[in-house]
N, CA and C of each residue as an Amber inpcrd file, in Angstrom:
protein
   315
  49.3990000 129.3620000 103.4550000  48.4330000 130.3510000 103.0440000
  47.2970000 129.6310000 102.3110000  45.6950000 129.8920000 102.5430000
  44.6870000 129.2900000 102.0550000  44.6980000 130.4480000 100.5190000
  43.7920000 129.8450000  99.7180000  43.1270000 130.3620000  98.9590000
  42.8010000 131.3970000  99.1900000  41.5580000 131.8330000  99.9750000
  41.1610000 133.1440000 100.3430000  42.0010000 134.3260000 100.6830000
  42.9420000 133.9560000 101.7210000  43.9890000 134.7540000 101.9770000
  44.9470000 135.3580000 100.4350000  45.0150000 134.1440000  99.3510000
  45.9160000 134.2940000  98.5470000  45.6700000 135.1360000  97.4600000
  43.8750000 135.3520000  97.4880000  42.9960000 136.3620000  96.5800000
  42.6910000 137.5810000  96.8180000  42.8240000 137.7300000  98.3420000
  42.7870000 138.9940000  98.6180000  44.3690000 139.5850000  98.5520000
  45.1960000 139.0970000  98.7640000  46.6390000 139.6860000  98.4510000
  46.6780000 140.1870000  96.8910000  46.9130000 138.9600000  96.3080000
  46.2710000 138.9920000  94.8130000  45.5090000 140.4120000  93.5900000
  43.9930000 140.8350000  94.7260000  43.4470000 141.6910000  94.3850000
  44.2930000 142.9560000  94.9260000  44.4940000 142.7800000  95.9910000
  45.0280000 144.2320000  96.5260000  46.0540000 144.7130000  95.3140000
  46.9710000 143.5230000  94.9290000  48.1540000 143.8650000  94.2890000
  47.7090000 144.1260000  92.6140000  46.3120000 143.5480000  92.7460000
  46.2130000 144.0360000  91.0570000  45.9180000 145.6180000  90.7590000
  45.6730000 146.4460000  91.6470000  45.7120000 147.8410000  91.5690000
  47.2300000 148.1510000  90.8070000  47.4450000 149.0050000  90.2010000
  48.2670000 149.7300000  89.7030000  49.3660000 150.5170000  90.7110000
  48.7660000 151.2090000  91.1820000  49.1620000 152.1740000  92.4020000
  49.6250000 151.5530000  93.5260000  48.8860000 150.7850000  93.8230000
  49.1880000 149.6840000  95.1280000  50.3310000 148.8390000  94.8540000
  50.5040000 148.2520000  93.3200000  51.5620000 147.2750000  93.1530000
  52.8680000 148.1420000  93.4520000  53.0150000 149.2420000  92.8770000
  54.3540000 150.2040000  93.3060000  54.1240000 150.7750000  94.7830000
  53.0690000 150.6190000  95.3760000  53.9360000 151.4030000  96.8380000
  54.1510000 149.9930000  97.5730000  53.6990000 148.8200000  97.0910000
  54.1070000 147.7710000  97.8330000  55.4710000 147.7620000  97.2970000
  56.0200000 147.2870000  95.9370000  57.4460000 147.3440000  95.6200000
  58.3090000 148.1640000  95.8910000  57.6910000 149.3770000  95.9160000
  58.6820000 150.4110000  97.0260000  58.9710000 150.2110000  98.3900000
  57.5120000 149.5520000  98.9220000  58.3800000 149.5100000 100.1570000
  59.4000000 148.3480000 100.3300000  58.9170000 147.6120000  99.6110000
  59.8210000 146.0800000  99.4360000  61.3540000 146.7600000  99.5350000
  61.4170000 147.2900000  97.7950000  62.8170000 147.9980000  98.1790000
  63.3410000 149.0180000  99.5080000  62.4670000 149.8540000  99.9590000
  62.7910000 150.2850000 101.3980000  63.4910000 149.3490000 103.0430000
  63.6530000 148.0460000 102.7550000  63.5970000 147.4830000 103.9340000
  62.7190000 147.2310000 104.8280000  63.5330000 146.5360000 106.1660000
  63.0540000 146.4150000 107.0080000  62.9030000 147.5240000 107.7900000
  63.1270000 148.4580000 107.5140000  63.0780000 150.0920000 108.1030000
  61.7560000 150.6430000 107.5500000  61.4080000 150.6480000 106.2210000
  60.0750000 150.9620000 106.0400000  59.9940000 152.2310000 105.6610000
  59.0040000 153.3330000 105.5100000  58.6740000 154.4800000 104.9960000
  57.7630000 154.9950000 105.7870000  57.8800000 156.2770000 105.9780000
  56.6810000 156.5530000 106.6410000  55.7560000 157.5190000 105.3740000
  54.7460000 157.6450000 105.4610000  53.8210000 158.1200000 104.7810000
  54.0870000 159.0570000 103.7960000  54.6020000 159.9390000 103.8920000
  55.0330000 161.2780000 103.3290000  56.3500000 160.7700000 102.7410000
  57.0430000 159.8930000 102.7200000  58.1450000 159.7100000 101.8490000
  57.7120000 158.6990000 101.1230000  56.8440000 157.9590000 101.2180000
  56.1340000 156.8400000 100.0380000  55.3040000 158.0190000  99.0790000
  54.3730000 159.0820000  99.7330000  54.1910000 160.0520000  98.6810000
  54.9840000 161.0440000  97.9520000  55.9530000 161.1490000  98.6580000
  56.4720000 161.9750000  97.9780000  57.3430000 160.9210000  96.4680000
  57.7730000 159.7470000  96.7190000  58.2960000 158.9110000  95.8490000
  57.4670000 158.5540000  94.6030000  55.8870000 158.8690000  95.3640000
  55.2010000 158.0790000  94.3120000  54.4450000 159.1890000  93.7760000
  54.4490000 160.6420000  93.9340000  53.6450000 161.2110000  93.8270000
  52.0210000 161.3780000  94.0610000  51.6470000 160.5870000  94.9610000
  49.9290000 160.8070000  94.9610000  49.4950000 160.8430000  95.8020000
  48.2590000 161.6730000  95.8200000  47.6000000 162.5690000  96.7630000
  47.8610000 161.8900000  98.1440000  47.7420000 162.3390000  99.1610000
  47.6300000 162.2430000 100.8370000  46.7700000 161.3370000 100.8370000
  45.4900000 161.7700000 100.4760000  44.0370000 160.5490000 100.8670000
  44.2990000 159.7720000 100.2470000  44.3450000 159.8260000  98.5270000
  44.5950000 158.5100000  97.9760000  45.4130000 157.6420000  98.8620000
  46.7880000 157.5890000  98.7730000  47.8600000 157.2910000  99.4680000
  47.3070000 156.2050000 100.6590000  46.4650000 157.2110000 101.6460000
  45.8400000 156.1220000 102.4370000  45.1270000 155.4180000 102.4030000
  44.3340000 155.1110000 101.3850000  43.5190000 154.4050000 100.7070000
  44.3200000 153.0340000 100.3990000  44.7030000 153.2790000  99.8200000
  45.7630000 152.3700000  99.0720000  47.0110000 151.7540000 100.2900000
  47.0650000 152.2440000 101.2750000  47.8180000 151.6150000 102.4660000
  46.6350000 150.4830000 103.3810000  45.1930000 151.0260000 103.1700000
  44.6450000 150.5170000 103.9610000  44.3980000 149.3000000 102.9890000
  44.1750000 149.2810000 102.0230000  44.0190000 148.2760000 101.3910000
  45.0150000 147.3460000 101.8990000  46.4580000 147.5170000 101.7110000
  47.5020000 146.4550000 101.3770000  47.3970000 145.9500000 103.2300000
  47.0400000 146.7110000 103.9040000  47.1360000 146.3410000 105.5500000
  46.0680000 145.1190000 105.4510000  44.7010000 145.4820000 104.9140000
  43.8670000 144.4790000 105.2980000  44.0450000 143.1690000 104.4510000
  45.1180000 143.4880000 103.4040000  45.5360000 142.0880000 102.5660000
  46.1320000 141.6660000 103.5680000  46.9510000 141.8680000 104.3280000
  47.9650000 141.4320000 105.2640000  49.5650000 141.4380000 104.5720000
  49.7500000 142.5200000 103.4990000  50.8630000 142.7340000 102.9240000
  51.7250000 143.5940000 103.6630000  51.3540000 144.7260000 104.3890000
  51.6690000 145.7660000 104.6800000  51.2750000 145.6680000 106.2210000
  52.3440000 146.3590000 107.0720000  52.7910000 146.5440000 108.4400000
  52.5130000 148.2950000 108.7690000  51.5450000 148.2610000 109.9880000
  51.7440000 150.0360000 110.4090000  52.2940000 149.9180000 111.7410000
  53.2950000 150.9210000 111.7620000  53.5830000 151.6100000 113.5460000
  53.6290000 152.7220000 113.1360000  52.8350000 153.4210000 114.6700000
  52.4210000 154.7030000 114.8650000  53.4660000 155.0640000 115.5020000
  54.7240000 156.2670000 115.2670000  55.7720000 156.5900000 116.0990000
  54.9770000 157.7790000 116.1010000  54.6710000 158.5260000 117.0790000
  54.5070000 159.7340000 117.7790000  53.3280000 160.3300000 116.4140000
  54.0990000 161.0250000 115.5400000  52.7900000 161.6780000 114.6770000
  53.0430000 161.3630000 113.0610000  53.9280000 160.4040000 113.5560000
  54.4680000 159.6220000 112.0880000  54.1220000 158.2770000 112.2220000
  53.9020000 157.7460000 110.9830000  53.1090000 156.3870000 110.7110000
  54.1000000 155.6880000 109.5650000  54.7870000 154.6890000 110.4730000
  56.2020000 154.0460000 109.4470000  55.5440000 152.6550000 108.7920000
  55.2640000 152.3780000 107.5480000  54.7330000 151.4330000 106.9240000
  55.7730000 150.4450000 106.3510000  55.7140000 149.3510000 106.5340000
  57.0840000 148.1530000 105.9450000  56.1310000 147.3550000 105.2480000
  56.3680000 146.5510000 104.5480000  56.1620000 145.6320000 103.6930000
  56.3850000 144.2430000 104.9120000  55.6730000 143.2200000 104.6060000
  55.2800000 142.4470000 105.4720000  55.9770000 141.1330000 104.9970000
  57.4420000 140.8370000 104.8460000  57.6670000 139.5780000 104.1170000
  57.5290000 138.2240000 104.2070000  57.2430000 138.0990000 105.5480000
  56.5640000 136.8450000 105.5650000  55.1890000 136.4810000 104.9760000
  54.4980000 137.4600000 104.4420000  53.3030000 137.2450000 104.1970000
  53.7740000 137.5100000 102.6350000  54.2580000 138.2010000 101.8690000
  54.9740000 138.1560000 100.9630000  55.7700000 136.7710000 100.1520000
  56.2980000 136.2160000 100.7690000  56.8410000 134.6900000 100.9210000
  55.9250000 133.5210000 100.9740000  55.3290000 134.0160000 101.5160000
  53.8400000 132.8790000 101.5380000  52.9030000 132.7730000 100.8730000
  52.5550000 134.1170000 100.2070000  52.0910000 134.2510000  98.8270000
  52.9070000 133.5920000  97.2620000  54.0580000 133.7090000  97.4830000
  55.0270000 133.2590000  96.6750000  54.8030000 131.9510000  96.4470000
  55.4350000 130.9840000  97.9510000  55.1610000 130.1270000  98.1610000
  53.8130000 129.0710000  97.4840000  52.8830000 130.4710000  98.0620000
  51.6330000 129.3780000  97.5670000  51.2130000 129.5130000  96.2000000
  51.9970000 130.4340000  95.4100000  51.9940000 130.3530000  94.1240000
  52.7540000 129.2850000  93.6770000  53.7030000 129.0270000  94.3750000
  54.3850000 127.8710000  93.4520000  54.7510000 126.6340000  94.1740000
  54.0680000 126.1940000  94.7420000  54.0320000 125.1400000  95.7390000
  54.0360000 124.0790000  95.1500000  53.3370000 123.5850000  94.1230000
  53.2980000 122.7400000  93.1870000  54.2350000 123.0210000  92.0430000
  54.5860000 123.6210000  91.7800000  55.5250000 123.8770000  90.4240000
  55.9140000 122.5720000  89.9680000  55.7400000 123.0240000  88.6740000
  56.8790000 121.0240000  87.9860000  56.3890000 119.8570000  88.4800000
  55.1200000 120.2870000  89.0580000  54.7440000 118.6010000  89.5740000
  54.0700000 118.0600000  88.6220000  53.2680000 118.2020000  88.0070000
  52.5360000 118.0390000  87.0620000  51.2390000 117.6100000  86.9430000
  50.4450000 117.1060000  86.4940000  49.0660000 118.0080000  86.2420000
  47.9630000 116.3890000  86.6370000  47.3940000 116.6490000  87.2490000
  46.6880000 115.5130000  87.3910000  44.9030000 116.4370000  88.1780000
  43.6690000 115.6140000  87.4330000  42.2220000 116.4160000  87.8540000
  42.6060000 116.5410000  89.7040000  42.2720000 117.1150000  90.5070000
  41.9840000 117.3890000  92.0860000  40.2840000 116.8910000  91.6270000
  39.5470000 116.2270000  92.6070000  38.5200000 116.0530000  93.1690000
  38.5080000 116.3180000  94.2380000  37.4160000 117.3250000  94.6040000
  36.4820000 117.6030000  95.9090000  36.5150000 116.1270000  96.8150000
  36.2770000 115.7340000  96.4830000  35.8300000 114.1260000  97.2460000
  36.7690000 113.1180000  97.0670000  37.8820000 112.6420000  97.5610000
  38.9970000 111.8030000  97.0180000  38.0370000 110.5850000  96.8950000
  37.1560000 110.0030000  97.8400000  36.1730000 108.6190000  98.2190000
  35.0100000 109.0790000  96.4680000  35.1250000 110.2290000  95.6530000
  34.1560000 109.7890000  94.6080000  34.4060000 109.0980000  93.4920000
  36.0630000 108.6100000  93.3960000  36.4670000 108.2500000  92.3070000
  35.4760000 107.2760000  92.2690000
C-alpha cells in the first residue's frame, strides 16, 4: 500500500460514524450486512448511511454486491491488512533521517 492509498483509508476512518459501520462490519464477517441492518444497528438515517458507505467504498475499505433489491456490504480485509501492514511495516526498526535523494548525501 502507497501513501496515498494509506490517507485516504485513514481519512475515511477518521469520521466518527464511518469508524463504527466499518467495525461493525468487520465484526459481521465475511457474510457482510446489507444496508438496513447496518442501519438499523447503528441507528442513522438511510441517506446518511449511504454517504458514509460511499465514502468507505471509494477508500477501498468496503465491498458492494447488488443481490436483487438488496445491497450486501462486507468489509474488505485485505485492504484492511494492508493498511495495518503499512502502518507498521517498520516497527522496532529504528529511526534513522529518509532522504528524497539517497545520491545527496
Amino acid at each position: 500500500m502507497d501513501e496515498q492509498r494509506a490517507s485516504a483509508a485513514l481519512a475515511a476512518l477518521g469520521n466518527r460514524t464511518r469508524l463504527r459501520l466499518f467495525r461493525l462490519l468487520v465484526r459481521a464477517g465475511g457474510d457482510g450486512l446489507n444496508v438496513g441492518e447496518a442501519q438499523r444497528h447503528l441507528d442513522v438515517p438511510a441517506s446518511t448511511l449511504a454517504h458514509h458507505f460511499a465514502h468507505l467504498t471509494r477508500a477501498g475499505l468496503v465491498t458492494q454486491e447488488r443481490r436483487g433489491r438488496e445491497v450486501v456490504c462486507r468489509a474488505d480485509y485485505g485492504a484492511m491488512n494492508d493498511l495495518v501492514g503499512f502502518l507498521t511495516e517498520a516497527c522496532c526498526t529504528g529511526l534513522r533521517l529518509e532522504q528524497a535523494d539517497p545520491d545527496a548525501a
